[in-house]
VOVEX-609912 format. One record per residue (C-alpha): residue in one letter; x, y, z. Coordinates in nm, 3 decimals, padded with zeros to 5 digits. Layout:
N
<atom r="A" xx="X" yy="Y" zz="Z"/>
...
//
This chain:
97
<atom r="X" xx="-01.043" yy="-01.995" zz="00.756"/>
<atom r="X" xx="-01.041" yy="-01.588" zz="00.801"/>
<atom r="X" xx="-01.019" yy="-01.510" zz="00.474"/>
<atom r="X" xx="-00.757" yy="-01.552" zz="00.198"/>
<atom r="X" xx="-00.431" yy="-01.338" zz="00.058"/>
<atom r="X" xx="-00.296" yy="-01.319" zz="-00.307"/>
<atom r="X" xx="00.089" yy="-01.311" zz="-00.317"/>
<atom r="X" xx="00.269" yy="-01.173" zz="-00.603"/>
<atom r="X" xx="00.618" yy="-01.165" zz="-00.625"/>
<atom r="X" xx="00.909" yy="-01.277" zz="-00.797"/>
<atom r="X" xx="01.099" yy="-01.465" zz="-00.557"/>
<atom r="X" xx="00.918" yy="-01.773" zz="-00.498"/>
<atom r="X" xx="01.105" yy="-01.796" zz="-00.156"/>
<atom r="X" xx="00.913" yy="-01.474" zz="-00.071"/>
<atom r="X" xx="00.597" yy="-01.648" zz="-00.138"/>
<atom r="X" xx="00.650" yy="-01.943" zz="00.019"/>
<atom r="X" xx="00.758" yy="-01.736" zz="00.387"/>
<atom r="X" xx="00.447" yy="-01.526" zz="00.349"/>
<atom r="X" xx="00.222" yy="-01.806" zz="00.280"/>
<atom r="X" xx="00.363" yy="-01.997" zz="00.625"/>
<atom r="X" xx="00.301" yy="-01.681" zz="00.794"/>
<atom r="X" xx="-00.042" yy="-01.669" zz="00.652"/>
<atom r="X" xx="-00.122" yy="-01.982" zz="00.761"/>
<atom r="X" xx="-00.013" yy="-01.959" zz="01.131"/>
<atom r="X" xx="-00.323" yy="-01.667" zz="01.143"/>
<atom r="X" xx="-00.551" yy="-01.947" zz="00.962"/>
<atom r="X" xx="-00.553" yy="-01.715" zz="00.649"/>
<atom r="X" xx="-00.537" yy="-01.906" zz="00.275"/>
<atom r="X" xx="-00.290" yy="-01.792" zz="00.014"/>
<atom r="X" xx="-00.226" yy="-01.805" zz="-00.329"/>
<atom r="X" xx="00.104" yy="-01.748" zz="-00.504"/>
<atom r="X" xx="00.158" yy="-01.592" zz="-00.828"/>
<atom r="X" xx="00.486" yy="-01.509" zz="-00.984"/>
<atom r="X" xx="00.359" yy="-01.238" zz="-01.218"/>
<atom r="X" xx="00.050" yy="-01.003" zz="-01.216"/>
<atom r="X" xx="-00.122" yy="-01.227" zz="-01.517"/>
<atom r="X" xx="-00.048" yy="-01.522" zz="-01.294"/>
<atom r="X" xx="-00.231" yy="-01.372" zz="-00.999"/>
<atom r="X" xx="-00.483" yy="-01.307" zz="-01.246"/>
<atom r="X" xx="-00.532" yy="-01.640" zz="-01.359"/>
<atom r="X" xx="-00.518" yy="-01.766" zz="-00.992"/>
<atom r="X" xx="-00.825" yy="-01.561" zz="-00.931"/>
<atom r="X" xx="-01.009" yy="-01.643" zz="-01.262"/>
<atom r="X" xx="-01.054" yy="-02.009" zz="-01.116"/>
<atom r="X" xx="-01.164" yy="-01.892" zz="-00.767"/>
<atom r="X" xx="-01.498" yy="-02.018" zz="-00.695"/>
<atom r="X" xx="-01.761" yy="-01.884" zz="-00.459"/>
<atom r="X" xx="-01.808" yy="-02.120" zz="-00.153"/>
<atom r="X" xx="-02.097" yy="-02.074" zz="00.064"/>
<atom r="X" xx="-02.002" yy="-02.302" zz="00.310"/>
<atom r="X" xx="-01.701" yy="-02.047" zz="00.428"/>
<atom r="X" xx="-01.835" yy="-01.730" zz="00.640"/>
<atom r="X" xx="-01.533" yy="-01.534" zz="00.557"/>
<atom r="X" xx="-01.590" yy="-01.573" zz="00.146"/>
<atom r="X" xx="-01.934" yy="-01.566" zz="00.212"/>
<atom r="X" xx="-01.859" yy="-01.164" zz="00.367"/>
<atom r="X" xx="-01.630" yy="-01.095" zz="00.089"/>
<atom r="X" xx="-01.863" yy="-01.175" zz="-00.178"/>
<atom r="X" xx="-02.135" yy="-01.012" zz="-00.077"/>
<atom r="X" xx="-01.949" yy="-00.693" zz="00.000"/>
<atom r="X" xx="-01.799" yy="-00.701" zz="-00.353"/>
<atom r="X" xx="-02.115" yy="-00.786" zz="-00.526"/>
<atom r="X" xx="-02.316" yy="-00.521" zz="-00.333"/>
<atom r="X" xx="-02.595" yy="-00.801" zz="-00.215"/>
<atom r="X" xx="-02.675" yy="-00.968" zz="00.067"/>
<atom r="X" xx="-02.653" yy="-01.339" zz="00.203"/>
<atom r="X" xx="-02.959" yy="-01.449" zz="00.089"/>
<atom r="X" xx="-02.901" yy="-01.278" zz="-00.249"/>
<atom r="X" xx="-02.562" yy="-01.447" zz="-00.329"/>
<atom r="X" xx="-02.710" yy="-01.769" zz="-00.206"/>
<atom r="X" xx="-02.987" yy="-01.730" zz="-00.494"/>
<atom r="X" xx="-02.800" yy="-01.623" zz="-00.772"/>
<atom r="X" xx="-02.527" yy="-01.930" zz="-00.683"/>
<atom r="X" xx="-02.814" yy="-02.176" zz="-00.681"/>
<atom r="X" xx="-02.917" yy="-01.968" zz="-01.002"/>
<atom r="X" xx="-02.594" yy="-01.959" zz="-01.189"/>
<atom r="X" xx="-02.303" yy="-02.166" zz="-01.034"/>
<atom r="X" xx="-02.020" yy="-02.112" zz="-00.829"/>
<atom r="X" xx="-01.813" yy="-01.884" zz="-01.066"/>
<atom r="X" xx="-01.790" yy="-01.493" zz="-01.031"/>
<atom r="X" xx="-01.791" yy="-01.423" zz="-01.337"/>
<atom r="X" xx="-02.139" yy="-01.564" zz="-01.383"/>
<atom r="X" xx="-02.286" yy="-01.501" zz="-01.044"/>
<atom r="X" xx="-02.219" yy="-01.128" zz="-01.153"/>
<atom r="X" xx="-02.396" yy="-01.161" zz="-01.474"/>
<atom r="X" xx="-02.679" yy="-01.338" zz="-01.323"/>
<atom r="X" xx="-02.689" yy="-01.049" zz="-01.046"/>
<atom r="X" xx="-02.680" yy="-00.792" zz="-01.324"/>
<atom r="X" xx="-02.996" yy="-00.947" zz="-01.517"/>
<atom r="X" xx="-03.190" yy="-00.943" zz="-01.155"/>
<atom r="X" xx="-03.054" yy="-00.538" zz="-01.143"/>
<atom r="X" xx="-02.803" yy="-00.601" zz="-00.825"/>
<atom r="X" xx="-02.548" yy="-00.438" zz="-00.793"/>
<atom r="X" xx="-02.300" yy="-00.694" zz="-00.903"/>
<atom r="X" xx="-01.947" yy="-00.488" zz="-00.727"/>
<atom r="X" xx="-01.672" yy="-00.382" zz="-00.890"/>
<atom r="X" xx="-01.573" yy="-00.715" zz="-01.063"/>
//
């Protein structure tokens, strides 16, 4: 897997083409309906560090490197949300999110 797209858009017909699209490049998608959908979506994504692609992403949005992630997911779990708390405590840089 390369990497993974989050579709918003009204038209679930819209979503469904650009997902099959997606997918003939090897790329994952999620579809959302509305903004707080997409939201949601997201709020259950979990850090997998099996997956090169997610592996990149995370580490460029907390800041950290490979070896860094991998620590604070054996530290804290899988979830964002407390992998960037955990990274905070240790003074990463813990991205954006």
């Amino acid at each position: 897997m390369q990497g993974a797209v989050l579709i918003i858009d009204d038209k679930p017909g819209v979503g469904e083409a650009l997902a099959l699209l997606l997918s003939l490049r090897d790329i994952r998608s999620f579809y959302a309906a509305t903004p707080a959908e997409g939201l949601a979506l997201l709020s259950h994504e979990r850090i997998d560090l099996a997956d090169d692609a997610a592996v990149k992403h995370w580490c460029e949005h907390f800041g950290v490197t490979v070896e860094q992630l991998a620590e604070a997911v054996k530290a804290a779990g899988n979830e964002p949300t407390a992998i960037r708390e955990h990274l905070l405590q240790q003074g990463a840089s813990a991205g954006a999110g």
